[in-house]
C-alpha positions in Angstrom: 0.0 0.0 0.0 1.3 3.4 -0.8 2.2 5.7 1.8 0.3 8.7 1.0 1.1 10.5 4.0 5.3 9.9 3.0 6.2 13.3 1.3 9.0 11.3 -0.1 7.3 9.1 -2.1 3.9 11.5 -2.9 6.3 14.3 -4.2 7.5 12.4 -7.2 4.5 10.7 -7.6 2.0 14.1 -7.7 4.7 16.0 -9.7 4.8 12.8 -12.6 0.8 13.4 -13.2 1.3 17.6 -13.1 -0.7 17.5 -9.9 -0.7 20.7 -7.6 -2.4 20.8 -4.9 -5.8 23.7 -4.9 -6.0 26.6 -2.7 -9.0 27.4 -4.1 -10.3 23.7 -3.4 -8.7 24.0 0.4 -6.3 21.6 -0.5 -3.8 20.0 1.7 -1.6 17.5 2.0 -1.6 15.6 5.3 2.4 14.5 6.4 1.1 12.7 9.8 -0.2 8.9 9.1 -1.8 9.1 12.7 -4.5 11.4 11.7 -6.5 9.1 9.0 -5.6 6.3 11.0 -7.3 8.1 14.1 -10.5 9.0 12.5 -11.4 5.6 11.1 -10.4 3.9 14.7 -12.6 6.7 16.5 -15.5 6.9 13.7 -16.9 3.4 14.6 -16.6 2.0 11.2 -16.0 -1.7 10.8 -16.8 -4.2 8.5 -20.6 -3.8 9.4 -20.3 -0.2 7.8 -20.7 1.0 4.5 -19.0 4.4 4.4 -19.5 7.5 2.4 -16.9 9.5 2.3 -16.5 13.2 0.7 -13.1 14.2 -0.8 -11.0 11.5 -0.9 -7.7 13.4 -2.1 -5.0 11.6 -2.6 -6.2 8.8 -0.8 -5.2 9.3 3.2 -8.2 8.4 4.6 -10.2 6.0 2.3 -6.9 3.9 2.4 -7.9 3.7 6.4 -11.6 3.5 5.4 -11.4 0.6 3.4 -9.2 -1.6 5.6 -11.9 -1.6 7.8 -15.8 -1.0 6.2 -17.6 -3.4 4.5 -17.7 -1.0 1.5 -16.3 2.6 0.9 -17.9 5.0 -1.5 -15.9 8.5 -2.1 -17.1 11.3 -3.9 -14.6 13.4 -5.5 -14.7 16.3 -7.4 -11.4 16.9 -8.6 -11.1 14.8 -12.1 -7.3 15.6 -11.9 -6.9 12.8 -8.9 -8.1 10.0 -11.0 -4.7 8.5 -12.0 -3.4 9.4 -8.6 -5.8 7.5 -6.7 -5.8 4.6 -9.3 -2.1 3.9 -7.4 -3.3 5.2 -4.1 -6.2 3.5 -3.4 -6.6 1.1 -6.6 -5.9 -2.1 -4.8 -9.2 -2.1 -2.7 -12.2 -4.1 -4.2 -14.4 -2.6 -1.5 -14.0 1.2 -2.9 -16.0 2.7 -5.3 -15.0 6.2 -6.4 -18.0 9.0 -7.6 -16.6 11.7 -9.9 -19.1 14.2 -8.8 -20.3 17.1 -6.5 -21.7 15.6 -3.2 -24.2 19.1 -3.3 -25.4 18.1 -6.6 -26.1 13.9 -5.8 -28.8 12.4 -3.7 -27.3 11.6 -0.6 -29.9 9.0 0.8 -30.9 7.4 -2.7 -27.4 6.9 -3.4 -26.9 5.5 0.5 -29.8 3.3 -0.2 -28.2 2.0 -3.4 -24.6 1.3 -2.2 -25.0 0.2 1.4 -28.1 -2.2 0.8 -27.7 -4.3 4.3 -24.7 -2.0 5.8 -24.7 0.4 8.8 -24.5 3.8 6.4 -21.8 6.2 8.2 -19.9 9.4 6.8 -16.4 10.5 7.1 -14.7 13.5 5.3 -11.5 16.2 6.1 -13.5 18.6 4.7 -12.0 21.9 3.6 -12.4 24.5 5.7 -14.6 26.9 3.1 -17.0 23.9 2.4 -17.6 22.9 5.4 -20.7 24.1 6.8 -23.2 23.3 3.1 -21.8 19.5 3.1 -22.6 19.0 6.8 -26.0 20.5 6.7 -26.6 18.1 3.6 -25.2 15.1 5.3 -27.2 15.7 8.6 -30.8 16.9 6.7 -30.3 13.4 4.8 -31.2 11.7 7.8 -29.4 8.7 6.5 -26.1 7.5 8.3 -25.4 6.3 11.9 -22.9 8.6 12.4 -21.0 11.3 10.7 -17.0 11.8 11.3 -15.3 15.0 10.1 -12.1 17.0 10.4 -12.4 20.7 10.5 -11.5 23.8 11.7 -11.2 23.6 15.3 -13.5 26.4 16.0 -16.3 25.1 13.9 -16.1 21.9 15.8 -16.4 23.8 19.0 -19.2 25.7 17.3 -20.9 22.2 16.7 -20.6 21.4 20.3 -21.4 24.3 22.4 -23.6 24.7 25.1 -26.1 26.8 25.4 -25.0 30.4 26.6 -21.3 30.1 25.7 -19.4 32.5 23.1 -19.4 29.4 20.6 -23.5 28.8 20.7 -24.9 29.6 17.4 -27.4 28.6 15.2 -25.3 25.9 13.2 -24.6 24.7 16.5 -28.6 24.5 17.2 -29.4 23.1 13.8 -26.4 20.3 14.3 -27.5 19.3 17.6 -31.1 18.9 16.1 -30.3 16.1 14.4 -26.8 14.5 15.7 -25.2 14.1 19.3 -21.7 15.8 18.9 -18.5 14.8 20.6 -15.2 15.8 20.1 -12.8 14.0 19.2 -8.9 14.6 18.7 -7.2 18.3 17.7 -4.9 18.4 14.5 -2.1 20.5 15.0 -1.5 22.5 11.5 2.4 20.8 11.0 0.5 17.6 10.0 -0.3 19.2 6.8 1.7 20.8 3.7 1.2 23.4 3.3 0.5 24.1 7.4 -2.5 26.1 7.2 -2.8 28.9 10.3 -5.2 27.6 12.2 -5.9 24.0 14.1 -8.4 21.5 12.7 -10.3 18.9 14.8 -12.1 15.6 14.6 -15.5 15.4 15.4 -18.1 13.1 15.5 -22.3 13.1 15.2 -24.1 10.2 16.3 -27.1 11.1 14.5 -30.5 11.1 16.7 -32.6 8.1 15.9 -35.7 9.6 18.1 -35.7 13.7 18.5 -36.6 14.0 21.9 -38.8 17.0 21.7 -41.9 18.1 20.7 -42.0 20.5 17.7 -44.8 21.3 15.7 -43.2 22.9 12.6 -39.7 22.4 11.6 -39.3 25.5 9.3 -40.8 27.6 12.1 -38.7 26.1 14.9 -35.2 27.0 12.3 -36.9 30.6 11.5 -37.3 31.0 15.2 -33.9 30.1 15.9 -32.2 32.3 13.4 -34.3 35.3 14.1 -32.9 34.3 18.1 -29.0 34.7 16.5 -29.5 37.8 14.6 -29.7 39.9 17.2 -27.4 38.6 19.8 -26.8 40.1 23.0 -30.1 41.8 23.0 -33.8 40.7 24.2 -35.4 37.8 22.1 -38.4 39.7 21.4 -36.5 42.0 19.0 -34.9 39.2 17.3 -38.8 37.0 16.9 -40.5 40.6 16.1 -37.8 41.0 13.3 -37.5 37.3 12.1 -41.3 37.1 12.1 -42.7 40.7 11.4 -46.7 39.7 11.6 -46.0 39.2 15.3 -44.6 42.9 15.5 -43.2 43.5 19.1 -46.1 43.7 21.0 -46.9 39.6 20.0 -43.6 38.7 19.8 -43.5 39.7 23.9 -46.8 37.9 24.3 -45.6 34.3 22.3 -42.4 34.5 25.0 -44.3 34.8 27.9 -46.9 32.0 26.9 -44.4 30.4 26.4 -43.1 30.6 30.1 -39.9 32.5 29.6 -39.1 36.3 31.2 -39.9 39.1 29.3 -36.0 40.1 28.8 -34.1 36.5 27.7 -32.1 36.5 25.0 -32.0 33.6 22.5 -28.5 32.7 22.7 -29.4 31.0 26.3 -31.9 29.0 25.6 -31.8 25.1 24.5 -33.4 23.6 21.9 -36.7 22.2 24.1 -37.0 25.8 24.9 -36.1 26.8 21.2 -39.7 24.4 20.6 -41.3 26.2 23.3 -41.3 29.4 22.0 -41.9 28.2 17.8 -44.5 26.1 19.5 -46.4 29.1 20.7 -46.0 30.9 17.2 -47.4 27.9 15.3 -50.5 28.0 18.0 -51.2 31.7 17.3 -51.1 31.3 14.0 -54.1 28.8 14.2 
């Protein structure tokens, strides 16, 4: 198996094929063998699992991957990696590579297709300026056990904030709607060429097989809690009478106290029960 993490041997190897590495793609290439290693050990993935994975690269990760799923299907956008990952990864019977856009495929038809009998899980080192449209489109499938990804360290303390904290926001609500977070393992930026400036991190979402709340309208519960985040720092009432003008301020005050909260909370406290509370009552008033 080709080391793809040895700069020795993926300099000549990239240079043969004219291959240079994106910045506009996020593109790096990752110098520590530990790190793919890590994520497919931590993800849960064994040979019950039939993994989709999103940007293969040269091949790090679904080498990891496919020593130990059932089946690995990557998506790849990048045409220029196909005789790269023909060495790289071309050994494995279990892979099966997708020249496309993930944003542009059917995530649960094409789940349903390749991992008929499988435990469906994701796994991705997702670049850093992508990050946040594939992991809303992996979660709002609603397909896979878990999802495992490495990203910049403060998105993945984003993902798992608590209520009330500096980090709390609504990708953080609208993550923890439909996965349990946890973190996993930093990755210092000397694992990668070039080092980018910032830390990445692993983490995973165990994806919620029951929600454990009541909400009566999902597109009102995400309104409500994006109208919550506009205004930070100030009362919720001016954030639900500008996310939902019908309610103007005067109902906006009166959803939040049916609702049972004091007249002067801000949205950035609350959880999401009380995130349902409060689109609860605005569903209700609207009759």
């Amino acid at each position: 198996m080709v080391n793809v993490t040895d700069i020795n041997v993926m300099k000549p190897l990239l240079a043969e094929h004219g291959f240079h590495f994106s910045k506009a793609k996020g593109q790096n290439f990752l110098i520590a063998s530990w790190v793919p290693e890590n994520i497919a050990l931590e993800s849960g993935v064994d040979k019950s699992v039939g993994v989709l994975e999103i940007g293969p690269g040269i091949g790090p990760l679904t080498q990891q991957l496919c020593r130990n799923a059932a089946k690995v299907c990557a998506v790849e956008v990048d045409n220029r990696l196909k005789p790269i990952l023909d060495i790289t990864v071309g050994e494995f019977d279990n892979l099966e590579i997708i020249w496309n856009d993930v944003l542009k495929l059917d995530v649960p038809g094409l789940v349903k297709e390749k991992f008929e009998g499988l435990r469906p899980m994701a796994c991705a080192n997702l670049p850093y300026y992508i990050t946040s449209p594939i992991l809303t489109a992996l979660l709002e499938a609603e397909c896979f056990e878990a999802v495992t990804v490495m990203v910049q360290k403060e998105v993945a303390q984003r993902i798992a904030a608590k209520p009330g904290s500096a980090d709390y926001s609504a990708f953080t609500v609208f993550c923890q709607y439909y996965a349990e977070p946890e973190l996993l393992f930093d990755v210092p930026p000397h694992c990668f060429l070039p080092a980018p400036k910032v830390t990445s991190a692993v983490i995973t979402l165990r994806t919620r097989k029951e929600k454990p709340w009541e909400i009566l309208d999902q597109d009102v519960f995400f309104r409500t809690v994006r109208a919550s985040f506009a205004m930070r720092r100030k009362k919720l009432s001016n954030g639900l009478a500008s996310g939902f003008p019908e309610l103007g301020k005067q109902g906006a005050a009166e959803v939040i106290e049916a609702a049972g909260f004091d007249a002067n909370v801000r949205g950035e406290t609350l959880s999401i029960p009380e995130f349902a509370a409060i689109a609860n009552e605005i569903v209700r008033r609207r009759g």
